[in-house]
LUMLOGU-529000 format. One record per atom (N, C-alpha, C): atom name; x, y, z; residue in three letters; residue number from 0. Coordinates in Angstrom, 1 decimal, decimal comma, m for minus. Each point is the difference from the previous one (the first is absolute). Example, Ala and Ser with C-alpha at 12.3 -4.5 7.8 and 13.67 -1.06 7.14 Angstrom:
// LUMLOGU-529000
atomo:N u:13,2 v:m5,7 w:7,8 residuo:ALA num:0
atomo:CA u:m0,9 v:1,2 w:0,0 residuo:ALA num:0
atomo:C u:0,9 v:1,2 w:0,0 residuo:ALA num:0
atomo:N u:m0,4 v:1,1 w:m0,7 residuo:SER num:1
atomo:CA u:0,9 v:1,1 w:0,0 residuo:SER num:1
atomo:C u:m0,8 v:1,1 w:0,8 residuo:SER num:1
This chain:
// LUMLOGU-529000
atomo:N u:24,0 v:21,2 w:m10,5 residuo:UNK num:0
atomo:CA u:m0,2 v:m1,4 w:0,0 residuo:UNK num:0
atomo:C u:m1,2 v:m0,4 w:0,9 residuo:UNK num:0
atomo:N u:m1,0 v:m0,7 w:m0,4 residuo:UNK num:1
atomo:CA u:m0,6 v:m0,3 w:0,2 residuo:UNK num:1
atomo:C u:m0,1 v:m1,4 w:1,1 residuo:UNK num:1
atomo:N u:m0,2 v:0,1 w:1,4 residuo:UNK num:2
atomo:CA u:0,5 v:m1,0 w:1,0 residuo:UNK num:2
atomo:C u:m1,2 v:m0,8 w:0,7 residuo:UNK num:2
atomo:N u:m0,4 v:m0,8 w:0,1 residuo:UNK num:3
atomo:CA u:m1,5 v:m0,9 w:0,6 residuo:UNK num:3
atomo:C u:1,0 v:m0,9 w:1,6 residuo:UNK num:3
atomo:N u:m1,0 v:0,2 w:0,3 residuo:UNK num:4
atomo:CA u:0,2 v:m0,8 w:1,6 residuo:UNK num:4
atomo:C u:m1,1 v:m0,9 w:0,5 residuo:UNK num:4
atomo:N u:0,6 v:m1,2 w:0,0 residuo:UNK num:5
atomo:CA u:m1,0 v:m1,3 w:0,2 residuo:UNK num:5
atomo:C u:0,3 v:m0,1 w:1,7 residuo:UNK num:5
atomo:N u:m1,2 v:0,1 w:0,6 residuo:UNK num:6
atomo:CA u:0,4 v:m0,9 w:1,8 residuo:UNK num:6
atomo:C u:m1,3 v:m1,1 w:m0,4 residuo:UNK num:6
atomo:N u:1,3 v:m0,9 w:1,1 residuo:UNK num:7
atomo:CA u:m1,0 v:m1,4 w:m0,4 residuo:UNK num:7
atomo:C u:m0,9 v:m0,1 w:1,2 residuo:UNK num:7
atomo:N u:0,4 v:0,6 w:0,6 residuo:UNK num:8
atomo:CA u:m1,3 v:m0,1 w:1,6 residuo:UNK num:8
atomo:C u:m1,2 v:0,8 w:m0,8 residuo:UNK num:8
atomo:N u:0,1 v:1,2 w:m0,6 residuo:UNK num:9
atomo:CA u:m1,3 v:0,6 w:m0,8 residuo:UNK num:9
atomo:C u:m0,6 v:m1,3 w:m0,8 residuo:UNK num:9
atomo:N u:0,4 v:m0,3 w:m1,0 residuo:UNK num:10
atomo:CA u:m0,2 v:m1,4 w:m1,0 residuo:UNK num:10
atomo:C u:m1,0 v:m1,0 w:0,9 residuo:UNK num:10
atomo:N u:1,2 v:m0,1 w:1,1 residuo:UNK num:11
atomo:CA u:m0,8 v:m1,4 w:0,6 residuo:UNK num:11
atomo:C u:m1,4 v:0,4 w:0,9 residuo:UNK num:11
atomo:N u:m0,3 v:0,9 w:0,7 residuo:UNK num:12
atomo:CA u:m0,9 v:0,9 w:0,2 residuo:UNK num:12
atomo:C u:m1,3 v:0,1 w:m0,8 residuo:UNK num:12
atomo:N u:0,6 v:0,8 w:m1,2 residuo:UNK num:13
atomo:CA u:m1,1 v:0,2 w:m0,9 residuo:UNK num:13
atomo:C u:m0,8 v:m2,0 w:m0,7 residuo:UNK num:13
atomo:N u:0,9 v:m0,6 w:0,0 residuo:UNK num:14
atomo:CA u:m0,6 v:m1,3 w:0,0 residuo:UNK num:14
atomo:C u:m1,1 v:m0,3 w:1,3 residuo:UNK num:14
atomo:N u:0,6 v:0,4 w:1,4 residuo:UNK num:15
atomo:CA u:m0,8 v:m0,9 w:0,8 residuo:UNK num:15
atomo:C u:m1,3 v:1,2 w:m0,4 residuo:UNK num:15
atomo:N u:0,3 v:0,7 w:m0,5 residuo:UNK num:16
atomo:CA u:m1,6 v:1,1 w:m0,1 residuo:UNK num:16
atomo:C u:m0,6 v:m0,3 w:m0,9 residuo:UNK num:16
atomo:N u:0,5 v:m0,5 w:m0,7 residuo:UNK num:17
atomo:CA u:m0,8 v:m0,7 w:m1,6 residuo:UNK num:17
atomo:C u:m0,9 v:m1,5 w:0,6 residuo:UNK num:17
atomo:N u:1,0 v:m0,7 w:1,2 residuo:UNK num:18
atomo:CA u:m0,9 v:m1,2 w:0,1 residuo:UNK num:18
atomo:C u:m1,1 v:0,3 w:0,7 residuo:UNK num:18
atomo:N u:0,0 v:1,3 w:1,3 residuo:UNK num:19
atomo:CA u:m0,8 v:0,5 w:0,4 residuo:UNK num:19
atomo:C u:m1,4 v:0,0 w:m0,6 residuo:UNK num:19
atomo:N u:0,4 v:1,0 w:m1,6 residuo:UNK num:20
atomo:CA u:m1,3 v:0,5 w:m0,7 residuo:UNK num:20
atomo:C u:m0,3 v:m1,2 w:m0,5 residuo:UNK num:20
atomo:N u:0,9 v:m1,4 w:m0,3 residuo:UNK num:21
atomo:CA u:m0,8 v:m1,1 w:m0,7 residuo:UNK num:21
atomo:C u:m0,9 v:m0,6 w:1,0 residuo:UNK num:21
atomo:N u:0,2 v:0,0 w:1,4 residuo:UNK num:22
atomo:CA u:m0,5 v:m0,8 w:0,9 residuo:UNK num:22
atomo:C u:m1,4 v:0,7 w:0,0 residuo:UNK num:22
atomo:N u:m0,2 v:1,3 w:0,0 residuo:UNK num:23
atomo:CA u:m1,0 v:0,4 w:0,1 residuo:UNK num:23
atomo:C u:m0,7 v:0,0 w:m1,2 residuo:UNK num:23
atomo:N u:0,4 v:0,1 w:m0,8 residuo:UNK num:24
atomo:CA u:m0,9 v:m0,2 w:m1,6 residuo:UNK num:24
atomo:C u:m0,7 v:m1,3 w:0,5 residuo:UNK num:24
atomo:N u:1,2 v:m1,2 w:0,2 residuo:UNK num:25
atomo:CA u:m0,9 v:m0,9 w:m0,1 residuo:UNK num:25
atomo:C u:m0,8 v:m0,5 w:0,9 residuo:UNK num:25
atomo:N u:m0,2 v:1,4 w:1,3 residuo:UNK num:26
atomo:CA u:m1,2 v:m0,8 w:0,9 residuo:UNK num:26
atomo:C u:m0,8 v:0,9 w:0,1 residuo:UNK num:26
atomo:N u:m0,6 v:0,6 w:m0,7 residuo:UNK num:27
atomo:CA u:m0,9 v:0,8 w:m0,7 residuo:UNK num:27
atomo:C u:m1,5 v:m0,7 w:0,5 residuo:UNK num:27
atomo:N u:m0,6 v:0,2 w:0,6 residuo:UNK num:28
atomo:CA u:m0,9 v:m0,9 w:0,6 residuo:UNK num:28
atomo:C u:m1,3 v:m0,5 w:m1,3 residuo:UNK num:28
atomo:N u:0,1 v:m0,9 w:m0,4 residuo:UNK num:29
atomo:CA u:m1,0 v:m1,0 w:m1,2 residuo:UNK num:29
atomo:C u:m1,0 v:1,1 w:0,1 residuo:UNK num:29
atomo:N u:m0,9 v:0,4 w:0,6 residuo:UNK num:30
atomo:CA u:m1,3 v:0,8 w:0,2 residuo:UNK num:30
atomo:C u:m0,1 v:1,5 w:m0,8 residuo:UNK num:30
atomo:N u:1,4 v:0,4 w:0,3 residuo:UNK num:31
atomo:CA u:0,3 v:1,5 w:m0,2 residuo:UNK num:31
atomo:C u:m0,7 v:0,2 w:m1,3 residuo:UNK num:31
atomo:N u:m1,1 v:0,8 w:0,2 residuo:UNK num:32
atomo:CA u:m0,6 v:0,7 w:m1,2 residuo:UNK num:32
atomo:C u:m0,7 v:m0,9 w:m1,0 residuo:UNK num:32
atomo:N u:m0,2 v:m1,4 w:0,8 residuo:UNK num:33
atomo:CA u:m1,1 v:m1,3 w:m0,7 residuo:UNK num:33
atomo:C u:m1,5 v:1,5 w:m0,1 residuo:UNK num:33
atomo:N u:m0,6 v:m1,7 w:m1,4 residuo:UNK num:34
atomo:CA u:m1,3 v:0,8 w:m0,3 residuo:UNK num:34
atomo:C u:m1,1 v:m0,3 w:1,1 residuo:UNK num:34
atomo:N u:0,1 v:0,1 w:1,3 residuo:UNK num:35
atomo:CA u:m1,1 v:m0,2 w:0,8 residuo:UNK num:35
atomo:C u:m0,8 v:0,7 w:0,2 residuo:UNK num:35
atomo:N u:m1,1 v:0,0 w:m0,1 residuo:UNK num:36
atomo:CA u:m1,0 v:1,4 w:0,3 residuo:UNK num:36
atomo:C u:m0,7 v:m0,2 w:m1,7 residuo:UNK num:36
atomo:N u:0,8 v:m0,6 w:m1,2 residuo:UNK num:37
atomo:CA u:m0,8 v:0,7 w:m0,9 residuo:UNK num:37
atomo:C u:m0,8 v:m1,0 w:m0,2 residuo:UNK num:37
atomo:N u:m1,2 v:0,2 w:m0,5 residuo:UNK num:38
atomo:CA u:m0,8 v:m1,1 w:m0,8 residuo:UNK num:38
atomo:C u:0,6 v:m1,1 w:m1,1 residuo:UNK num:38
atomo:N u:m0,7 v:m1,1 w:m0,4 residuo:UNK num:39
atomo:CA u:0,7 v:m1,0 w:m0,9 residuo:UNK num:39
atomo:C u:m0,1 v:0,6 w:m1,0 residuo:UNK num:39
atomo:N u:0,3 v:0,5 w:m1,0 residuo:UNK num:40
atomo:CA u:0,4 v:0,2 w:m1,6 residuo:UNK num:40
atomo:C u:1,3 v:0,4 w:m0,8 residuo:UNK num:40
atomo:N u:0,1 v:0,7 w:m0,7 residuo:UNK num:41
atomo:CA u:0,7 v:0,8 w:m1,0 residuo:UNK num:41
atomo:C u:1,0 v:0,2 w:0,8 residuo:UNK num:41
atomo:N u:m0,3 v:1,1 w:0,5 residuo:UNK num:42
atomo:CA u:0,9 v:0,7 w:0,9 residuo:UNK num:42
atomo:C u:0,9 v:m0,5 w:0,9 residuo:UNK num:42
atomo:N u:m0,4 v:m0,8 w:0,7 residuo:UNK num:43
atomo:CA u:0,1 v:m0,5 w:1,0 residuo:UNK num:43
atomo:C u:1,3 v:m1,4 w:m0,1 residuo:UNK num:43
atomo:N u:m0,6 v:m0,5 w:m1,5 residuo:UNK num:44
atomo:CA u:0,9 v:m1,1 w:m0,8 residuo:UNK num:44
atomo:C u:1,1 v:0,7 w:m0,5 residuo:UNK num:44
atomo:N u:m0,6 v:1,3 w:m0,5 residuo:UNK num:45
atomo:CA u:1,4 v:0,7 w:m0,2 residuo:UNK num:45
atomo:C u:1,0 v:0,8 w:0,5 residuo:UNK num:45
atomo:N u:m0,8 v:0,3 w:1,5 residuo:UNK num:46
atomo:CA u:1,1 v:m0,3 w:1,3 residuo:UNK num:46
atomo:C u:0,9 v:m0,7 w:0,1 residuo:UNK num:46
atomo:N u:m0,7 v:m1,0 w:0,5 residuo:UNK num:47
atomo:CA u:0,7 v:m1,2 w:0,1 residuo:UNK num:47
atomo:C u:1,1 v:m0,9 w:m0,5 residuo:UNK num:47
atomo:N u:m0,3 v:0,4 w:m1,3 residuo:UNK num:48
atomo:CA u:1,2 v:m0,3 w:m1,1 residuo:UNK num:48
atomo:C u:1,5 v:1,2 w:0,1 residuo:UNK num:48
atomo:N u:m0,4 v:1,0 w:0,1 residuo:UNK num:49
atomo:CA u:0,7 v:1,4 w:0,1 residuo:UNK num:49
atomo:C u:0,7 v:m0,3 w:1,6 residuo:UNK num:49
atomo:N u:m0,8 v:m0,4 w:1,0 residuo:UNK num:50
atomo:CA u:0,8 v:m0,8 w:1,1 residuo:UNK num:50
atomo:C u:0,9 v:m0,8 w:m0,2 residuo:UNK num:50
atomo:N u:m0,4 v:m0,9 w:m0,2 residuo:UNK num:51
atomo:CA u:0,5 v:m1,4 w:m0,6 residuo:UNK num:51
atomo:C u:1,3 v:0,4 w:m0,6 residuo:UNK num:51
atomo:N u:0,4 v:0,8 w:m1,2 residuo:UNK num:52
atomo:CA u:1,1 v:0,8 w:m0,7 residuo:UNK num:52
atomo:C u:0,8 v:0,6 w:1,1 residuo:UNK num:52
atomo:N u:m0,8 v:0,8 w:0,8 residuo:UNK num:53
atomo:CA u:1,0 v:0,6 w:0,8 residuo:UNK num:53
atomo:C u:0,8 v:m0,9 w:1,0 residuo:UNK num:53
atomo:N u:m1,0 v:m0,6 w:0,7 residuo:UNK num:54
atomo:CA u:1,3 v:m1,0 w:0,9 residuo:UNK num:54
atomo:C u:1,0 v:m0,8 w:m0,9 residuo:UNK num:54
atomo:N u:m0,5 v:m0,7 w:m0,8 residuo:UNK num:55
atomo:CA u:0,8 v:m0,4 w:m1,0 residuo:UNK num:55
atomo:C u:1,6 v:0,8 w:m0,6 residuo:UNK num:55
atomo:N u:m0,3 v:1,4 w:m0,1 residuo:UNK num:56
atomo:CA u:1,0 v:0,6 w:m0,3 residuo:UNK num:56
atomo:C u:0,6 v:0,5 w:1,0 residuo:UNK num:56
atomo:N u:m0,7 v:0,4 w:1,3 residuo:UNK num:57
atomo:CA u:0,8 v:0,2 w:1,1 residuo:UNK num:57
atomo:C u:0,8 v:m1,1 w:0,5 residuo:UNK num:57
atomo:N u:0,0 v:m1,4 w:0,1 residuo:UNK num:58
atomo:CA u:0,1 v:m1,1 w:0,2 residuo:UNK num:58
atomo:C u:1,8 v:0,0 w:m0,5 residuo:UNK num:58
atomo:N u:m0,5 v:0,0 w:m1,4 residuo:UNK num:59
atomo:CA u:1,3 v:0,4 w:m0,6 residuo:UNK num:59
atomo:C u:1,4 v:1,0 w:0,1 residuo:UNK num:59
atomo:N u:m1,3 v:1,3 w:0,3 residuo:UNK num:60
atomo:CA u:0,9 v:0,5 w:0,0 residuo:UNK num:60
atomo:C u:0,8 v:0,6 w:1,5 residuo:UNK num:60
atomo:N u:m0,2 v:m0,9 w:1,2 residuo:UNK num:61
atomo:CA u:0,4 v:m0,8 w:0,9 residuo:UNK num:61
atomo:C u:1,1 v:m1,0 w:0,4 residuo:UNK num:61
atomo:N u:m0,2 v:m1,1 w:m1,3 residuo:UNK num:62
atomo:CA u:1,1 v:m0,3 w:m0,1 residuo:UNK num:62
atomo:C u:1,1 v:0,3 w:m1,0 residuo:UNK num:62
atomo:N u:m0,3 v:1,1 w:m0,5 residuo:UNK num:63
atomo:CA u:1,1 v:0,5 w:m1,3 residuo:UNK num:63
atomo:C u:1,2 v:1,0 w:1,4 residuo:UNK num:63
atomo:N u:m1,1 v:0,6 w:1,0 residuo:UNK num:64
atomo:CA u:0,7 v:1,2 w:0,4 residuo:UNK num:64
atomo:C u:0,6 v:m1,2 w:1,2 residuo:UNK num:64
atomo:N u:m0,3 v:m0,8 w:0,5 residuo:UNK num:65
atomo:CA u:0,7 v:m0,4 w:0,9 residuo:UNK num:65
atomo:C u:0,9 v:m1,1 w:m0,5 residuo:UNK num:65
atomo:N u:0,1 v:0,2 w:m1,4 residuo:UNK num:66
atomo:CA u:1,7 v:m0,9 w:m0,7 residuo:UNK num:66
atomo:C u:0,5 v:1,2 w:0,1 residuo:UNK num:66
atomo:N u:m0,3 v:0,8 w:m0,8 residuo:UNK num:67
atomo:CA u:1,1 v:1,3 w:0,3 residuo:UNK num:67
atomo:C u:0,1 v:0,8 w:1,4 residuo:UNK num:67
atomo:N u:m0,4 v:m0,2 w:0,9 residuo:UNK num:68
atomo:CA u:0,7 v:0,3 w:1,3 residuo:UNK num:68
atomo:C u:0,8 v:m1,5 w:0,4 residuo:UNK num:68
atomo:N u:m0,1 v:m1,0 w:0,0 residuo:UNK num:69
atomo:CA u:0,7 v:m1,1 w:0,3 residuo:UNK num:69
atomo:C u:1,4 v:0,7 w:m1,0 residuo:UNK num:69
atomo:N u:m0,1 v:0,2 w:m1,0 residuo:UNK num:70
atomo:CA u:1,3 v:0,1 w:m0,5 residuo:UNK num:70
atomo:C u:0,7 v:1,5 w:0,1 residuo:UNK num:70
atomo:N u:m0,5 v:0,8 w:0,5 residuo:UNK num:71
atomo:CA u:0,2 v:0,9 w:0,3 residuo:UNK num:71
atomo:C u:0,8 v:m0,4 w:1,4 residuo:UNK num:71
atomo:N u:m0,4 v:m0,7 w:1,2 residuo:UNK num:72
atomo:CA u:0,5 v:m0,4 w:1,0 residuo:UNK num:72
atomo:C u:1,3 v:m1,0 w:m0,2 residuo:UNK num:72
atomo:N u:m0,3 v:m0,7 w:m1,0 residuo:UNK num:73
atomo:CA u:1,3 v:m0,6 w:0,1 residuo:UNK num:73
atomo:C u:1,5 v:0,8 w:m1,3 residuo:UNK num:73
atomo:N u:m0,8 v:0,5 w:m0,6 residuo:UNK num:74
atomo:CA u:1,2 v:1,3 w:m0,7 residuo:UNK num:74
atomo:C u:0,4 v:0,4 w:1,1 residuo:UNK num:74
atomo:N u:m0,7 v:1,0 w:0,9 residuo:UNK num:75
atomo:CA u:0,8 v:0,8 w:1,2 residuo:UNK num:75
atomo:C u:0,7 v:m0,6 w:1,1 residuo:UNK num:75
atomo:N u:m0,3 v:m1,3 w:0,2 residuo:UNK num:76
atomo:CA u:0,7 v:m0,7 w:0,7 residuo:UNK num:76
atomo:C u:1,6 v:m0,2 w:m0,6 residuo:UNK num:76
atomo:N u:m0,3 v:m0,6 w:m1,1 residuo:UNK num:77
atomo:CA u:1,3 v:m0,2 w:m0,7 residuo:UNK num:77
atomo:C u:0,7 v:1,2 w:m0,5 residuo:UNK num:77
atomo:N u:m0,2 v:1,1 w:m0,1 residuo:UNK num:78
atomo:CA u:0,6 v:1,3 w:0,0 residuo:UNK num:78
atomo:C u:0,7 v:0,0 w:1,2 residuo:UNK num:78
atomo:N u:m0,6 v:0,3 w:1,2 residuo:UNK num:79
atomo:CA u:0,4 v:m0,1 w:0,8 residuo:UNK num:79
atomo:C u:1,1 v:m0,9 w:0,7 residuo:UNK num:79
atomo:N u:m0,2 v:m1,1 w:0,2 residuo:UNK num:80
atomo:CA u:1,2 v:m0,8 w:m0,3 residuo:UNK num:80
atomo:C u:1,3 v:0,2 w:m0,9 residuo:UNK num:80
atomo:N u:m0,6 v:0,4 w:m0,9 residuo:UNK num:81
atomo:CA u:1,4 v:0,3 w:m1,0 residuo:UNK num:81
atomo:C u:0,7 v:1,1 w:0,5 residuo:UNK num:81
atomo:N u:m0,7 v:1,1 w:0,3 residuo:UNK num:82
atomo:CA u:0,6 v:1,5 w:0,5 residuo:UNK num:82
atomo:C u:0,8 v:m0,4 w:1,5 residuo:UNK num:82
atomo:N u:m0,9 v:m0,5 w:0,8 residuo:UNK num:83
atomo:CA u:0,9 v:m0,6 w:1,4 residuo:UNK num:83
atomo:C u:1,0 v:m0,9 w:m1,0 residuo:UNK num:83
atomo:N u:0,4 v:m1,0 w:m0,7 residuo:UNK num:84
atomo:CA u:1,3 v:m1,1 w:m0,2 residuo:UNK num:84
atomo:C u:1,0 v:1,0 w:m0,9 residuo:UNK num:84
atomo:N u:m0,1 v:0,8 w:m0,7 residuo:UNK num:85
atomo:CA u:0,4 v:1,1 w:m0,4 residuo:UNK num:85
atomo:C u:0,6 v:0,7 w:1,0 residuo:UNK num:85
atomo:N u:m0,5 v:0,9 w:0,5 residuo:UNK num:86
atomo:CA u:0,1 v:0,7 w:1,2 residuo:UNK num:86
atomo:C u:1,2 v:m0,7 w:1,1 residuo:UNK num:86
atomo:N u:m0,1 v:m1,5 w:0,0 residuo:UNK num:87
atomo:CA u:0,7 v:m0,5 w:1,1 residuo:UNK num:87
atomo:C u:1,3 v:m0,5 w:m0,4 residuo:UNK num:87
atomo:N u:m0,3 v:m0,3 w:m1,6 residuo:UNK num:88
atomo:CA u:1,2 v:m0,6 w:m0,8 residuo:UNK num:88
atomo:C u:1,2 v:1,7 w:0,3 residuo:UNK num:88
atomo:N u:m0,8 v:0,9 w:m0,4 residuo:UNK num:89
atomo:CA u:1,1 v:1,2 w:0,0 residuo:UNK num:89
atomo:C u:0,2 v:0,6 w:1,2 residuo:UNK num:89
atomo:N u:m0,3 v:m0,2 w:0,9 residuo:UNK num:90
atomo:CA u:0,1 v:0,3 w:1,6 residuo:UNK num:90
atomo:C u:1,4 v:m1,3 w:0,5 residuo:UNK num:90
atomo:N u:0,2 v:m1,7 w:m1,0 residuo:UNK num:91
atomo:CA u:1,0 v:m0,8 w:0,6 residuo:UNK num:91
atomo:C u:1,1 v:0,2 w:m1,0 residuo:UNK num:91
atomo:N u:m0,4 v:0,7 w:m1,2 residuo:UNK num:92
atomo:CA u:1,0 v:m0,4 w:m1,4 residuo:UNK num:92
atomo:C u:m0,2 v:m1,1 w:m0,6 residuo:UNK num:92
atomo:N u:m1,3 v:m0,6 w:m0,3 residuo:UNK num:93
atomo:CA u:m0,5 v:m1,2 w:m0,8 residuo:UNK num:93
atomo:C u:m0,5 v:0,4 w:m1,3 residuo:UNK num:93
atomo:N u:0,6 v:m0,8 w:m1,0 residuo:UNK num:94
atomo:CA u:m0,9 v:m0,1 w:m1,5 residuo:UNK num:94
atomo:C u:m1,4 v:0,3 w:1,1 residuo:UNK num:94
atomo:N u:m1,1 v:0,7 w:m1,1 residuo:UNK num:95
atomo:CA u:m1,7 v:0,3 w:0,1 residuo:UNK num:95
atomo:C u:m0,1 v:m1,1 w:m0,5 residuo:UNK num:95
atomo:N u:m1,4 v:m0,4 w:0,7 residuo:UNK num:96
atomo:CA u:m0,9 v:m1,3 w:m0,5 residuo:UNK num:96
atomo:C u:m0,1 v:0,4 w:m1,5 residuo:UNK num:96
């Protein structure tokens, strides 16, 4: 039989690490890897657009990963709580939450 083990302190954890990596996605510094240096044309417009996309999608995908560590933090919280009111119910002899 096949058995899985959830801890909610890992859960809640791995959330605060997820808002970590969002915080840094999104302060990425504007400049990083701008078209400076190149001459006006082609290239350079199509830099800039290919920039432009990237913050745009990093932007995003910043705040996608820091909803899913928010909710990752609050799953493990409430895991946790349940396993302690559990835990305490059968330590007094109470119905579990």
């Amino acid at each position: 039989m096949t058995q899985m083990r959830v801890d909610g302190a890992d859960i809640q954890a791995l959330g605060e690490a997820l808002l970590g990596v969002a915080d840094d996605l999104a302060t990425v510094p504007t400049h990083a890897g701008a078209a400076e240096g190149l001459p006006p044309g082609r290239a350079r417009g199509a830099l800039d657009t290919l920039l432009g996309n990237w913050m745009h999608v990093r932007h995003e995908t910043a705040k996608q990963v820091a909803d899913l560590g928010q909710a990752a933090v609050v799953a493990g919280t409430a895991y946790v709580r349940v396993e302690d009111q559990t835990a305490q119910s059968l330590v007094s002899g109470q119905d579990a939450p």
